[in-house]
N, C-alpha and C positions, 0 to 999 in steps of 0.2 A: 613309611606308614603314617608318620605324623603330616607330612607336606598333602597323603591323600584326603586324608579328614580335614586338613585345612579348606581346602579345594572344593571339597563337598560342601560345609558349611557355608563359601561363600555363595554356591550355588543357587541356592530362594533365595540372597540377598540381590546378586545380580540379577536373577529372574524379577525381580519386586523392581529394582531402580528402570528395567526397561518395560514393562508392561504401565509406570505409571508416568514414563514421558508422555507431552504433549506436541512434541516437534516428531515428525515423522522419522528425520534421519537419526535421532537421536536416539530412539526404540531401538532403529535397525542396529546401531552401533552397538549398544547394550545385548540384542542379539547374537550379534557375531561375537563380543567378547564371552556369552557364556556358554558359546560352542566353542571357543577354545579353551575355557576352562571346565568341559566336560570332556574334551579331547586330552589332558592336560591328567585326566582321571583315570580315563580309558589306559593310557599309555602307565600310569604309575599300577595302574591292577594289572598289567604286565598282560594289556594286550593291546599291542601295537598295531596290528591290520585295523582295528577298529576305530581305534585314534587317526591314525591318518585320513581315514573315510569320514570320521565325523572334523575333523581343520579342514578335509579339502571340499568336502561340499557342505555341511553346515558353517563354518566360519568362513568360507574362500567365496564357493561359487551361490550361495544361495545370499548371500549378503551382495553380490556384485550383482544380480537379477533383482534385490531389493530396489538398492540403487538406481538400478535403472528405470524401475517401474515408478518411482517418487522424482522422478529428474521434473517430471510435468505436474504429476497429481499432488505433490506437495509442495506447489509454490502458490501465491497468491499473486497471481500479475496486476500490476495498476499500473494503466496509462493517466499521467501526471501531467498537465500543464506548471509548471514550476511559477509560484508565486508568492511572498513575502506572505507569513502570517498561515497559509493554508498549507503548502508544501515548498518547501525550498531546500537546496542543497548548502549547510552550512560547513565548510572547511569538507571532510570526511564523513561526516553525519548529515543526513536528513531529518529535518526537521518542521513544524506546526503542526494548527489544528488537525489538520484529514488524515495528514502522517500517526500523531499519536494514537486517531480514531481509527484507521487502519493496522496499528502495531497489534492495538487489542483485540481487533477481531484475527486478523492472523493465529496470534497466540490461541486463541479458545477453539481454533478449528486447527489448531495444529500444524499449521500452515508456516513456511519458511515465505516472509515479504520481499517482494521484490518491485521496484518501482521503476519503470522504464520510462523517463521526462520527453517530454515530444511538446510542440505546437498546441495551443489549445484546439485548433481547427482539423488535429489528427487523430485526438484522443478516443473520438466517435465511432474516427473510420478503423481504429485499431479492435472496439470494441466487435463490430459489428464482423468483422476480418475471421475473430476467435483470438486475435494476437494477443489479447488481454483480460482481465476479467473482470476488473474494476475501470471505472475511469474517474480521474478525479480533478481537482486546480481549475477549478470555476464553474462559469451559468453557461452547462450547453445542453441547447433547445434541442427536442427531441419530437420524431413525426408519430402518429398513433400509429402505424403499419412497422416503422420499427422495431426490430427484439430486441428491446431492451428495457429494463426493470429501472424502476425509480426509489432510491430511498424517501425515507422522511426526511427533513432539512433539520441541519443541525447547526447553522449557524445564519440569521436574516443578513440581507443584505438590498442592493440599490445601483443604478444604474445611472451613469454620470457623461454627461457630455461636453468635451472637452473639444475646443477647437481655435484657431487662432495661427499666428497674429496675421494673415492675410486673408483667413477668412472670411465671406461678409455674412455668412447665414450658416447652422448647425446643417441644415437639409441635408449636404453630401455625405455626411457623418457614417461611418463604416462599423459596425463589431469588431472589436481587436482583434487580431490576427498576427501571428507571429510571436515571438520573444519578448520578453520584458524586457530585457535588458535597449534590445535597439527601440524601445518606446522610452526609457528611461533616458536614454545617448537622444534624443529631440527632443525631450523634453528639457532637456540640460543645455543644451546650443541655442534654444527657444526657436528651433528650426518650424515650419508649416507642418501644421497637425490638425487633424479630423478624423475623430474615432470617439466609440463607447464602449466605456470603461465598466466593470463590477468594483464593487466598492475595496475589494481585497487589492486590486492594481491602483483603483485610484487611488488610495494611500499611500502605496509606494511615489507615485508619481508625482505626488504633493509633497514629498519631503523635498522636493525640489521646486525655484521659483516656478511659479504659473501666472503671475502677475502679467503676460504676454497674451495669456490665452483666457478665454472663456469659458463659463463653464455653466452648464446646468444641470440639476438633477428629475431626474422623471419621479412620478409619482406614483409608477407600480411596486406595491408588494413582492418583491422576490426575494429566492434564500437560495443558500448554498445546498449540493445533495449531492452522493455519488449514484454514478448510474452502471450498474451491475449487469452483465451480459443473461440474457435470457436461458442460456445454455447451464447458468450456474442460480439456480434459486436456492439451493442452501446457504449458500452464500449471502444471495439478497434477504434471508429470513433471518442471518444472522446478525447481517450489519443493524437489520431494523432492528433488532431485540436487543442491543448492544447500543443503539439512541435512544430505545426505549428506556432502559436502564440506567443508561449517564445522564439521561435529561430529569426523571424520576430521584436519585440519589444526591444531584447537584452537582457532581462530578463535571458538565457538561459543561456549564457554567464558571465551574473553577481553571478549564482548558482554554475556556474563549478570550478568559480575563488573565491567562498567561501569555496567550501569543495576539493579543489584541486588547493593550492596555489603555 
């Protein structure tokens, strides 16, 4: 009798702790554990048929139909160009600006992140694909007939031409393309190079000699922004109001001056 009243008592405590999750599987979780402590009831008020009906489909099978339905709708996919300062993969952790800026919008939509690193010259084609929903890790140019959503910029930035030591003129100069890492590995050999750089990689690539190469910077105004799949505009409505918010409170400002000292 005592173990029933226990049981029931925690019952609105468990119903409260999963009605006021914000991560989707964590609700369900909270779900399924107070259909087994409602099953748990069933079975102590000595009725068994009903207990097992309520473990094997409210705790069993309507939890594993949760699951499944949240496998898609509760992730937040971002295609990542992986870059020092904006996204990078540190040890087991991911880490910078778009990363934290993306952690927060996740969390308020409830959403479990997930960041799939690719090519910056991929990140586009993932968007447009449906493969992703976010795309983020640098300046990529976008056509008006394209679907897809622009944030507001949440960090300036600048375009840097680097070229050398055989070359005689910037002209053949390319948009990076590829891995940081194998720009990084020629920049360090002081092997032939001709490319344009955003300001986030040109730093990286400055912490190594460049006294071989050349370098200039253009004089257009750009900034960093993610760009959001047209199929997801609560999404894009959210990231705005979440730069609206961190640029408005300072917050923004105190991220930029952590991962870009």
């Amino acid at each position: 009798m005592t173990a029933r009243w226990v049981l029931l008592a925690l019952l609105p405590f468990v119903a409260g702790i999963a009605l006021l999750q914000r991560r989707r599987l964590y609700a369900i979780i909270g779900m399924g554990l107070f259909s087994l402590l409602l099953a748990s009831v069933f079975f102590l008020s000595h009725a068994p048929d009903v207990a097992i009906t309520e473990a094997a489909i409210g705790a069993a099978l309507a939890t594993f139909i949760y699951v499944l339905a949240i496998r898609k709708t509760g992730r937040l996919t971002v295609a990542a160009s992986e870059v020092p300062g904006l996204i990078e993969r540190v040890g087991e952790e991911i880490s910078g600006l778009e990363w934290e800026i993306l952690d927060r919008a996740a969390a308020s939509l409830g959403l479990d992140l997930i960041v799939r690193f690719q090519p910056l010259e991929d990140v586009k084609t993932s968007l447009l694909r449906g493969e992703a929903d976010v795309g983020a890790g640098g300046l990529i140019p976008i056509e008006e007939n394209e679907r897809l959503l622009q944030t507001p910029e949440h960090l300036p930035t600048a375009r840097f031409r680097v070229w050398g030591p055989a070359e005689e003129a910037s002209s053949r100069l390319a948009p990076f393309r590829g891995d940081l890492s194998d720009l990084i590995d020629t920049a360090r050999r002081g092997a032939p190079l001709a490319v344009e750089l955003d300001l986030a990689r040109f730093l990286a690539v400055s912490r190594y000699n460049l006294d071989a190469y050349r370098v200039a910077k253009d004089e257009d105004a750009l900034s960093y922004t993610f760009l959001v799949s047209a199929s997801q505009p609560d999404i894009h409505r959210r990231l705005t109001n979440l730069l609206t918010d961190l640029r408005s409170s300072g917050d923004l400002e105190t991220m930029i001056r952590r991962h870009f000292p």
